[in-house]
N, C-alpha and C positions, 0 to 999 in steps of 0.2 A: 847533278848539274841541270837534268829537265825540269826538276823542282822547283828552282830557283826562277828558270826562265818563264814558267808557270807563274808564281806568286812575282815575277816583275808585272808581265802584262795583266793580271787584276789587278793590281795596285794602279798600275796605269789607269786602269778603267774606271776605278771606285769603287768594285762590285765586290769586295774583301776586307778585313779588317783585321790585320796581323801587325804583330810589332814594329816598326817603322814604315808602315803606311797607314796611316790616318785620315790623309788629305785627301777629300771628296767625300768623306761619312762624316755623318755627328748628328747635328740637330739640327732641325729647321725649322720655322717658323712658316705653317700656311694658315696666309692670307686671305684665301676666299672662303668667306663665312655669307650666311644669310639669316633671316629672322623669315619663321615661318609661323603665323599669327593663326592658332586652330580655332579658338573662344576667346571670348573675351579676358578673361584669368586666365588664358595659355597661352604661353609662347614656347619656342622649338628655338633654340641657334643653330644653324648646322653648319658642319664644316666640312669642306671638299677639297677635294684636289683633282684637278684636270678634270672633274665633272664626276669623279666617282664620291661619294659620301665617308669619311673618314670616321666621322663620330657626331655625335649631339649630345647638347642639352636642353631639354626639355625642361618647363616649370608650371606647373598650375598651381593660381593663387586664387585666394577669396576672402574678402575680411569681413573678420566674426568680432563682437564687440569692440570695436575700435582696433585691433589686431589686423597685419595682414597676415595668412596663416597660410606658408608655402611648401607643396612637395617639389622635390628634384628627382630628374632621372638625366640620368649619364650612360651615353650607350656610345660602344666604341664597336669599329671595324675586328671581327673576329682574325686571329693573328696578330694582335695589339691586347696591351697591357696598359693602365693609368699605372704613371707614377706619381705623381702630386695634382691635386686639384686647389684652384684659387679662385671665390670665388668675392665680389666687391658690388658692396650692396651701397644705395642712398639716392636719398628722396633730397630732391631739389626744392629750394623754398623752406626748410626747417629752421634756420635763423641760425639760433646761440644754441638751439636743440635737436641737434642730430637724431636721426632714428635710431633706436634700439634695435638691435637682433640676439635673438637668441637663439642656438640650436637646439629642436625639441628632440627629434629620434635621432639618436649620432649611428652613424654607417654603421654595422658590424657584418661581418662577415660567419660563416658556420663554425668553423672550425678555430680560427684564430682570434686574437685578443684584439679589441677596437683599434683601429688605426688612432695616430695622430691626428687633433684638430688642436687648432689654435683661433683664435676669437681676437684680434687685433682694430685697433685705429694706425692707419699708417699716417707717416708722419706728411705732411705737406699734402696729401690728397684726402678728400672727401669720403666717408664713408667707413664700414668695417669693412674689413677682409676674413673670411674664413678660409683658412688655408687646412687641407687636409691630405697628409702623408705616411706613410707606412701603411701600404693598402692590404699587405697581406695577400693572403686568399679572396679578396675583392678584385682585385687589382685585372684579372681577364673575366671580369661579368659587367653584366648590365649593371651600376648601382642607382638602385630605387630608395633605399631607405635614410634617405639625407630629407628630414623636415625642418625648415627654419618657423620663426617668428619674428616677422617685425611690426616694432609698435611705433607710428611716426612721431615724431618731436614737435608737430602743429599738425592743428585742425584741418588746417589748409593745404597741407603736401598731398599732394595725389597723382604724383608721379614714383614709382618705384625703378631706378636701373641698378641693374646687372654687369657687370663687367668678368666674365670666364677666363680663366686660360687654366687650360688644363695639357698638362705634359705624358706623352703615350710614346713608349718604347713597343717596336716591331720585335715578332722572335722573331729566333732563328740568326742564322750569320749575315744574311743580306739583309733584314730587318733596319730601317732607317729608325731614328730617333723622331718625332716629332712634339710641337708648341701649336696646341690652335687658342685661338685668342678671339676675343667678341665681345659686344655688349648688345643688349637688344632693353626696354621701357615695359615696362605694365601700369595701365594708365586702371586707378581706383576713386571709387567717387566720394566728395569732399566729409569727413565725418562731422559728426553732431556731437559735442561735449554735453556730457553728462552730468 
């Protein structure tokens, strides 16, 4: 019977997660992100909560023959896990001709087999989406090894955005679910046809 009276008052609280108590855990979505601008080709999103640093995305770009040719780094609060990354690329000003992206180094991890990517236009918004899921043995590291390529749809697009959300599961039993979410610009200068 103390058992009981036990798992009512955490349930009460939210601090637990057992068969019919649910309410007060799951997922959330935080809100406070910022763009931290290191050079001119990099930019940082970071995301926080109450002022401690949850995670980042980080990106340094630079364009080589008409290409913009981008690394990613993904760094998340140790005691957190990515479960899916989304990430939504495009250049403003392309017309009838959308940028191209392509994945050059797809994630892999040591031990296990590449995660899921998928390379999408989604329907009614602007841009591709690369979504990447089944992280494996990535899933609680740093991941560094995501290089994209985009090649713009006009001469004259020289704006690149980014749109992140990236979903991170807490271990452990009082571990919360988390959604951080952002978008941050890399501004590149106008290219010359060849």
């Amino acid at each position: 019977m103390e058992r009981r009276r036990f798992l009512a008052g955490l349930c009460g609280t939210g601090a637990i997660a057992t068969p019919g108590c649910v309410a007060g855990l799951g997922e959330r979505t935080l809100p406070e992100s910022e763009v931290k601008r290191d050079s001119a080709g990099r930019r940082a999103l970071v995301f926080r909560q109450g002022g401690d640093e949850i995670g980042h995305l980080g990106v340094d770009g630079r364009v080589d023959a008409g290409v913009i040719d981008l690394s990613t780094e993904i760094w998340h609060r140790e005691g957190t896990t990515v479960d899916a990354i989304e990430l939504r690329l495009w250049m403003p000003g392309t017309g009838q001709s959308p940028a191209e992206v392509a994945v050059v180094s797809p994630v892999e991890g040591d031990s296990s087999p590449p995660p899921e990517i998928s390379l999408y236009t989604p329907e009614g918004k602007r841009g591709t989406i690369v979504s990447i899921t089944d992280l494996d043995d990535l899933a609680d590291e740093t991941i560094s090894t995501l290089d994209l390529n985009v090649e713009p749809g006009s001469a004259t697009a020289t704006t690149l955005i980014i749109h992140a959300t990236i979903e991170l599961t807490g271990n452990g039993i009082l571990g919360p679910d988390y959604t951080v979410d952002g978008e941050f610009q890399l501004e590149y200068p106008e290219r010359s046809d060849q």
